[in-house]
PyMOL commands that place a pseudoatom at each C-alpha (Angstrom):
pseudoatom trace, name=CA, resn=UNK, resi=1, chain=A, elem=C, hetatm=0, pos=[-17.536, -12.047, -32.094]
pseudoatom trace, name=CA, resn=UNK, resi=2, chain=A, elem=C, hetatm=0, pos=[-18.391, -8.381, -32.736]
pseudoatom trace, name=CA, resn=UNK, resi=3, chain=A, elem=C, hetatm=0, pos=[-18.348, -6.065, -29.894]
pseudoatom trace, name=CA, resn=UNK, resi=4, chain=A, elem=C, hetatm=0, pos=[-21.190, -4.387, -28.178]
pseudoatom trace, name=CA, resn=UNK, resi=5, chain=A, elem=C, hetatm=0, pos=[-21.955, -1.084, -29.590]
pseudoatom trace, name=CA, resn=UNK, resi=6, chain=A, elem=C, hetatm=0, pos=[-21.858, 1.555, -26.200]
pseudoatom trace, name=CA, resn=UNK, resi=7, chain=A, elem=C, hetatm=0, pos=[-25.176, 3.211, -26.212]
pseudoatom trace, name=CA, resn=UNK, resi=8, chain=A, elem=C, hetatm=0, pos=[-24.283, 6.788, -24.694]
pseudoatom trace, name=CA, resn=UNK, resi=9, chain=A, elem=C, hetatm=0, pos=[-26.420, 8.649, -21.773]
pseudoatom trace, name=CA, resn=UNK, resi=10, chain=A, elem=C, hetatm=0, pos=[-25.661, 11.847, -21.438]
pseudoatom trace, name=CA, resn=UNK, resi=11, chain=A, elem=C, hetatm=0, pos=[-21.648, 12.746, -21.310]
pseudoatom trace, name=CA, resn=UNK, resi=12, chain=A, elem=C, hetatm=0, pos=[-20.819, 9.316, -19.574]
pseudoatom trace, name=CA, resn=UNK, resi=13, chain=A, elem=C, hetatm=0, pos=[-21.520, 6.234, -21.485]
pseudoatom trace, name=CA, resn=UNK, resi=14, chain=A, elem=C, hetatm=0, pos=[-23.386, 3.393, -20.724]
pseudoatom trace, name=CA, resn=UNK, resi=15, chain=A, elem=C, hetatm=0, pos=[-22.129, -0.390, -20.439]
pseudoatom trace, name=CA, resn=UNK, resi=16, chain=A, elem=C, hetatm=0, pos=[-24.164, -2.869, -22.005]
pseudoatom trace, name=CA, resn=UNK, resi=17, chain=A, elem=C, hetatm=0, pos=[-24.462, -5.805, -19.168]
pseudoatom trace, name=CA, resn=UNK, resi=18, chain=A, elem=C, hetatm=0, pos=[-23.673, -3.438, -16.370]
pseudoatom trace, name=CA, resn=UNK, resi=19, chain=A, elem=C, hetatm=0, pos=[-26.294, -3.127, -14.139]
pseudoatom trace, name=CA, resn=UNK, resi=20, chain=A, elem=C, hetatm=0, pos=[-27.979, 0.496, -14.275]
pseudoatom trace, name=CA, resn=UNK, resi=21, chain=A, elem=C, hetatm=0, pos=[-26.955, 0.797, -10.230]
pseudoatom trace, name=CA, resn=UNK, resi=22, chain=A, elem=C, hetatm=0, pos=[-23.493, 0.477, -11.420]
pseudoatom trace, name=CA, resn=UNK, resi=23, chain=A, elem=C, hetatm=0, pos=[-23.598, 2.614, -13.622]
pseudoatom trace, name=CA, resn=UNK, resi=24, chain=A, elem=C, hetatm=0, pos=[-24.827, 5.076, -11.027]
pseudoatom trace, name=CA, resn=UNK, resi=25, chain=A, elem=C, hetatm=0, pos=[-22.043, 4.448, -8.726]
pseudoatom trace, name=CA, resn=UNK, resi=26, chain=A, elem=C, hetatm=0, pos=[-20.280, 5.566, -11.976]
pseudoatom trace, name=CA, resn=UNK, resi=27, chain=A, elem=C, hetatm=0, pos=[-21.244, 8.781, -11.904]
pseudoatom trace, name=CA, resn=UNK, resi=28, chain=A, elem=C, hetatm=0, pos=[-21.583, 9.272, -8.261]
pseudoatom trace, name=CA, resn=UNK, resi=29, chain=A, elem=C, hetatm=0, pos=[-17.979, 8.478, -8.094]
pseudoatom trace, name=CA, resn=UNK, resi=30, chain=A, elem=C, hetatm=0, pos=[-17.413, 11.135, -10.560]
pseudoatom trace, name=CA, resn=UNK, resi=31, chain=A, elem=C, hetatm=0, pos=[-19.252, 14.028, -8.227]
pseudoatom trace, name=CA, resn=UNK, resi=32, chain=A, elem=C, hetatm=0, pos=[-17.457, 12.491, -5.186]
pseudoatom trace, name=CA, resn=UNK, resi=33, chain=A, elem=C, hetatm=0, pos=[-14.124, 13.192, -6.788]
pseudoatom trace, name=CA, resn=UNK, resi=34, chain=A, elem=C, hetatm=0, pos=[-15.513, 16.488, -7.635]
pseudoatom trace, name=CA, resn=UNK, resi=35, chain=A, elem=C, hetatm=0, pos=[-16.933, 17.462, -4.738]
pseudoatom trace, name=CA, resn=UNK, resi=36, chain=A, elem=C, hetatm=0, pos=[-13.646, 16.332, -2.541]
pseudoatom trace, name=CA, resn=UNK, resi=37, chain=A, elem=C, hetatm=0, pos=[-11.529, 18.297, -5.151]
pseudoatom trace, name=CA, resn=UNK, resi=38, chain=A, elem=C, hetatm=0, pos=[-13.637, 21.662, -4.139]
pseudoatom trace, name=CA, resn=UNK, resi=39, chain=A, elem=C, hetatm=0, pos=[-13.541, 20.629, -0.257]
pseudoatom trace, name=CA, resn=UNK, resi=40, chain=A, elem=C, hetatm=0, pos=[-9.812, 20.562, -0.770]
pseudoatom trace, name=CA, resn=UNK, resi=41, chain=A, elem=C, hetatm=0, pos=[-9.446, 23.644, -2.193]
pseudoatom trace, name=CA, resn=UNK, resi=42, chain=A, elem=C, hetatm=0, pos=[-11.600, 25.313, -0.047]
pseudoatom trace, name=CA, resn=UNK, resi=43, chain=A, elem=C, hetatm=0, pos=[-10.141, 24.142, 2.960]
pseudoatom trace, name=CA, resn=UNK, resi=44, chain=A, elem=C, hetatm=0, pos=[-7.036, 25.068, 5.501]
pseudoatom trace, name=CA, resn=UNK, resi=45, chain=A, elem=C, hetatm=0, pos=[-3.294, 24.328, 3.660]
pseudoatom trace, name=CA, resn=UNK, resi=46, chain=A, elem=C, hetatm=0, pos=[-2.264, 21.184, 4.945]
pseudoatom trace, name=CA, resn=UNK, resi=47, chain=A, elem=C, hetatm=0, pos=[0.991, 23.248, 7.301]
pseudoatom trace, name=CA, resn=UNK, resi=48, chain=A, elem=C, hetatm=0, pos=[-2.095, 24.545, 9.362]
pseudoatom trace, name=CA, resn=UNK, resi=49, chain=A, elem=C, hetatm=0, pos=[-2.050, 21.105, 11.010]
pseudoatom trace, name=CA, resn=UNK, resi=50, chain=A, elem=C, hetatm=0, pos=[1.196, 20.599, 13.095]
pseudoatom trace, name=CA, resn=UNK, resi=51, chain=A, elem=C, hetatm=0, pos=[0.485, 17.008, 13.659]
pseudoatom trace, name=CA, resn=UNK, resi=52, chain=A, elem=C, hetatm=0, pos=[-1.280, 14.400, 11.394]
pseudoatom trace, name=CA, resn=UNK, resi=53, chain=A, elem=C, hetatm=0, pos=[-3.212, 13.298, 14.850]
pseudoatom trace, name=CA, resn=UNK, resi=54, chain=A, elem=C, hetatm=0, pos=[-4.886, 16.807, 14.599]
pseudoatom trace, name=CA, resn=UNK, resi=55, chain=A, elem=C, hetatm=0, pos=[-6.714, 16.223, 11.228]
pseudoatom trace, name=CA, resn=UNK, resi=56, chain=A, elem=C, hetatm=0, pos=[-10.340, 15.663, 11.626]
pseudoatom trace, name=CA, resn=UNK, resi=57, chain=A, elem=C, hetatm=0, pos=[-10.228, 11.910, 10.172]
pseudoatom trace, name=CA, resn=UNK, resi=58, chain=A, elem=C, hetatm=0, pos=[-7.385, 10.701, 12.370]
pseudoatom trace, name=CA, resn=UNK, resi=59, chain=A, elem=C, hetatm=0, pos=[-9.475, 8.293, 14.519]
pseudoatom trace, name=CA, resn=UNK, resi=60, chain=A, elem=C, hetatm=0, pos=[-10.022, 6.296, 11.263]
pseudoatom trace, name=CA, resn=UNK, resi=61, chain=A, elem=C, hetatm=0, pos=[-7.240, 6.669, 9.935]
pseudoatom trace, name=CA, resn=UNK, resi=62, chain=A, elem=C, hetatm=0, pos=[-5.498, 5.705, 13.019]
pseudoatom trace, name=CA, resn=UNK, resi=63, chain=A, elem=C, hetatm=0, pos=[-7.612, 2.010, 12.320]
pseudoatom trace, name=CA, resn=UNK, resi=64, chain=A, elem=C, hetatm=0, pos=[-6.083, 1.726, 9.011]
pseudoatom trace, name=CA, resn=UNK, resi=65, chain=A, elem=C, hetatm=0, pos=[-4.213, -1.779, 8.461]
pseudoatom trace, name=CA, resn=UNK, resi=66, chain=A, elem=C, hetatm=0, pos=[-0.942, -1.430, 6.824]
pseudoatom trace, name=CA, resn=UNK, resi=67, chain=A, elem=C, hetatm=0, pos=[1.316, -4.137, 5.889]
pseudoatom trace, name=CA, resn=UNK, resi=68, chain=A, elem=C, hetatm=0, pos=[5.030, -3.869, 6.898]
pseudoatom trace, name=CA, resn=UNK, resi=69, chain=A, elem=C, hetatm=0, pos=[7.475, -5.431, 5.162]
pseudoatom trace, name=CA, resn=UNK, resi=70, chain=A, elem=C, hetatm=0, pos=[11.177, -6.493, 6.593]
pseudoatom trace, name=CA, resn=UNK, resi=71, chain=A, elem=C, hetatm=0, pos=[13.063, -8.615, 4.205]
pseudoatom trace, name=CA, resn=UNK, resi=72, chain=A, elem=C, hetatm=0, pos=[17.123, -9.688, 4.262]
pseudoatom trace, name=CA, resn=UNK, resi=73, chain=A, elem=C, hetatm=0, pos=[17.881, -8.272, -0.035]
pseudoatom trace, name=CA, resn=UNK, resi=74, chain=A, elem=C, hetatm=0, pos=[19.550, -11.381, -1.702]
pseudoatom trace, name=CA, resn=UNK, resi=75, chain=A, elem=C, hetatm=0, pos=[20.203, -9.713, -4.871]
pseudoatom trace, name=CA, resn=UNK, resi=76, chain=A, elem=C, hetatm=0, pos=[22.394, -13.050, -6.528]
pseudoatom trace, name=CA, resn=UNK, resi=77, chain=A, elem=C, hetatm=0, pos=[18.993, -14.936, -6.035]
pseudoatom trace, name=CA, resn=UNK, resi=78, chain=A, elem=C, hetatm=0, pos=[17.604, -16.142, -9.436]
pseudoatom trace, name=CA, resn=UNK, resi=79, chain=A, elem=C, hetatm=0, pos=[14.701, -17.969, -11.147]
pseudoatom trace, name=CA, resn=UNK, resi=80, chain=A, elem=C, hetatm=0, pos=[17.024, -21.252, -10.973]
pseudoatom trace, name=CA, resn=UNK, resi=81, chain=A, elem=C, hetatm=0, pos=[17.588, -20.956, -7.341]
pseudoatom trace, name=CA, resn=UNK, resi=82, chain=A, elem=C, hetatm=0, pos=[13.522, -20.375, -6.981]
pseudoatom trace, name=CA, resn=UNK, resi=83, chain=A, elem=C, hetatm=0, pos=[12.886, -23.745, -8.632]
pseudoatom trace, name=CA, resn=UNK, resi=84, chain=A, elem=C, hetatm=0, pos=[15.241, -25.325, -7.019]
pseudoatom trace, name=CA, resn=UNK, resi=85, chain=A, elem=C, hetatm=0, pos=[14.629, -24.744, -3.968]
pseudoatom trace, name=CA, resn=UNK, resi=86, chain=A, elem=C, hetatm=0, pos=[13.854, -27.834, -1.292]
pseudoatom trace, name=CA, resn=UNK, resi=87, chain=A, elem=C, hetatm=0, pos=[11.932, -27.922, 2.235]
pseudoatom trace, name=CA, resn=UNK, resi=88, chain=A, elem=C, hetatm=0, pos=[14.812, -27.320, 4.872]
pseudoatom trace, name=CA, resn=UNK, resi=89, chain=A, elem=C, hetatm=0, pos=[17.024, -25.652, 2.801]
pseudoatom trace, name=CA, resn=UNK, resi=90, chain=A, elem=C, hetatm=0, pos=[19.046, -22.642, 3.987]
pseudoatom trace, name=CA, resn=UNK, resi=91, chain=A, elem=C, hetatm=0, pos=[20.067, -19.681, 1.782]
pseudoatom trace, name=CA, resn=UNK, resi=92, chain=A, elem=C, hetatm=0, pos=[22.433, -17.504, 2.679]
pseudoatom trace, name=CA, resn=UNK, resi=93, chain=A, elem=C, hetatm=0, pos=[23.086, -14.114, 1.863]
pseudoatom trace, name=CA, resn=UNK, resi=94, chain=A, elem=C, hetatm=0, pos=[25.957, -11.342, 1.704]
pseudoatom trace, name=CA, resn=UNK, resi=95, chain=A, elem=C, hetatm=0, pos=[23.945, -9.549, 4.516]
pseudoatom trace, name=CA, resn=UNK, resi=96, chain=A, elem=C, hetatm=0, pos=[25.722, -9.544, 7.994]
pseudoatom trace, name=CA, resn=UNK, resi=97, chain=A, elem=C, hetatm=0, pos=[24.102, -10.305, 11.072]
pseudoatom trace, name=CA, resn=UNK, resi=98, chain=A, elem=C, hetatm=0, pos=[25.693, -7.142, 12.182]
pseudoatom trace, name=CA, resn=UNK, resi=99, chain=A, elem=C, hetatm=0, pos=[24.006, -4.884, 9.832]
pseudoatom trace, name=CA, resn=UNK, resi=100, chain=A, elem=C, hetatm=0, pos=[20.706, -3.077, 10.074]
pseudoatom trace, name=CA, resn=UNK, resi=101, chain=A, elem=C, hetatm=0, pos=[17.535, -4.524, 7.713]
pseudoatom trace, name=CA, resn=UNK, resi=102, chain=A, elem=C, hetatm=0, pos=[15.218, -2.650, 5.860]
pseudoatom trace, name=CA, resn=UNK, resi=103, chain=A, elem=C, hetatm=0, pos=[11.532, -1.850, 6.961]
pseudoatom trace, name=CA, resn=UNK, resi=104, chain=A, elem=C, hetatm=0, pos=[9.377, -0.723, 4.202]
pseudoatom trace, name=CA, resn=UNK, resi=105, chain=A, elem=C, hetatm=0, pos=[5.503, 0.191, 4.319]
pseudoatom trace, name=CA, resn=UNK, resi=106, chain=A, elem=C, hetatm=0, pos=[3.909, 0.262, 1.024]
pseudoatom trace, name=CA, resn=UNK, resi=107, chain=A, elem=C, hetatm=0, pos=[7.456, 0.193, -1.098]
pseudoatom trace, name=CA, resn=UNK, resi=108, chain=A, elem=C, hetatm=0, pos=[8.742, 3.165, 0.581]
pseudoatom trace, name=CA, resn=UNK, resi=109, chain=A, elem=C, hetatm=0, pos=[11.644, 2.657, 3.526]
pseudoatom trace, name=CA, resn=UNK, resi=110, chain=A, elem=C, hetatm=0, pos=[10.666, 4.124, 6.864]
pseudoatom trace, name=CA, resn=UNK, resi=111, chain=A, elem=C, hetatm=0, pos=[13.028, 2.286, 9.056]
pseudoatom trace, name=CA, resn=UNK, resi=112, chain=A, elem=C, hetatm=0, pos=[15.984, 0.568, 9.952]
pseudoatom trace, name=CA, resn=UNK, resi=113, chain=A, elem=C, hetatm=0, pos=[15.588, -3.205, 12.189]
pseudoatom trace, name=CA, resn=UNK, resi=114, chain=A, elem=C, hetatm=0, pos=[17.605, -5.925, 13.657]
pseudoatom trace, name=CA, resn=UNK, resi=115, chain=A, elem=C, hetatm=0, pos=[15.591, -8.785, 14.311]
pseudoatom trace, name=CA, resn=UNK, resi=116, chain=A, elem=C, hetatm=0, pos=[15.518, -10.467, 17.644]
pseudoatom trace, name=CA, resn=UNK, resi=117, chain=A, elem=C, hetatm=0, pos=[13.681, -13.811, 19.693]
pseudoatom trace, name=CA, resn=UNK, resi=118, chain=A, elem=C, hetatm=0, pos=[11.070, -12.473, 21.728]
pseudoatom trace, name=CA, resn=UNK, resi=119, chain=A, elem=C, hetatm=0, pos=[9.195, -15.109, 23.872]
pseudoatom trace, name=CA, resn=UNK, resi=120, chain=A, elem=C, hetatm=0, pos=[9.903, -17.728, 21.097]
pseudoatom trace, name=CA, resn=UNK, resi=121, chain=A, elem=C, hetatm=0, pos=[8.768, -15.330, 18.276]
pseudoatom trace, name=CA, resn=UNK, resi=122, chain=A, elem=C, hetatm=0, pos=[10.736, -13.592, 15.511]
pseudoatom trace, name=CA, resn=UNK, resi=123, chain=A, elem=C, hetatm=0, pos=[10.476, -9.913, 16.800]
pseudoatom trace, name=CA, resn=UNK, resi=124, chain=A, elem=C, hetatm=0, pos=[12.361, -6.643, 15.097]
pseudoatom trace, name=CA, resn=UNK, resi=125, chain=A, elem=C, hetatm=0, pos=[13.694, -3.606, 17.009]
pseudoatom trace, name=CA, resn=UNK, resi=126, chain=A, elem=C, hetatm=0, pos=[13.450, -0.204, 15.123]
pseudoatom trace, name=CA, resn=UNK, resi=127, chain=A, elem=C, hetatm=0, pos=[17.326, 0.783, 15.029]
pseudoatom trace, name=CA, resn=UNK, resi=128, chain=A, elem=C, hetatm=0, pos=[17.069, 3.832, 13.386]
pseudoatom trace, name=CA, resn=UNK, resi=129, chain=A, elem=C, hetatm=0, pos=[14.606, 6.070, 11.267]
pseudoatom trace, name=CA, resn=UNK, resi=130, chain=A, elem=C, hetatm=0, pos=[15.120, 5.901, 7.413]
for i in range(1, 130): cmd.bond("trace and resi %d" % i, "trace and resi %d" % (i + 1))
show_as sticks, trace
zoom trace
């Protein structure tokens, strides 16, 4: 089956099937990046804030939800050892209860943890700052 030719409107073509509101949002999106690009260079260098709870859009970013992620690296495991595993099985790993884990946000490490029982609940206590 052939393809759709794109019928072209201007500089930004035009989807066949896509709704013309789309293709709107398109375009707006376009501006938007344009106009933020000349708000940003317009604007204050970034070291005229001291803190990041001074910028003007901290109160939403404050209510951002991030996702952090502590995990014990088992760098042995393998595809096998994925298939095989079985409900109640325990893996263990070269990692030592007596070393620090890794907390990452987004792939990048911000933190080192130890995990501990809090009111029957797997807690972690920030050891040190990566």
């Amino acid at each position: 089956m052939a393809a759709a030719p794109v019928a072209m409107s201007g500089a930004l073509p035009t989807m066949p099937g896509l709704p013309a509101g789309a293709q709107t949002i398109e375009r707006g999106g376009a501006a938007l990046a344009a106009s933020l690009k000349e708000r940003r260079e317009k604007s204050s260098p970034p070291s005229a804030l001291s803190r990041v709870e001074e910028h003007a859009q901290w109160p939403l970013l404050a209510r951002l939800p991030l996702k952090l992620l502590i995990g014990v690296p088992l760098p042995r495991f393998r595809v096998g050892d994925l298939l095989a595993l079985r409900e109640g099985q325990t893996i263990s790993s070269k990692w030592l209860t007596s070393e620090d884990v890794p907390l990452h946000v987004g792939g990048v490490q911000l933190a080192w943890s130890e995990f501990e029982v809090v009111e029957q609940r797997m807690a972690i206590r920030l050891t040190r700052l990566a």
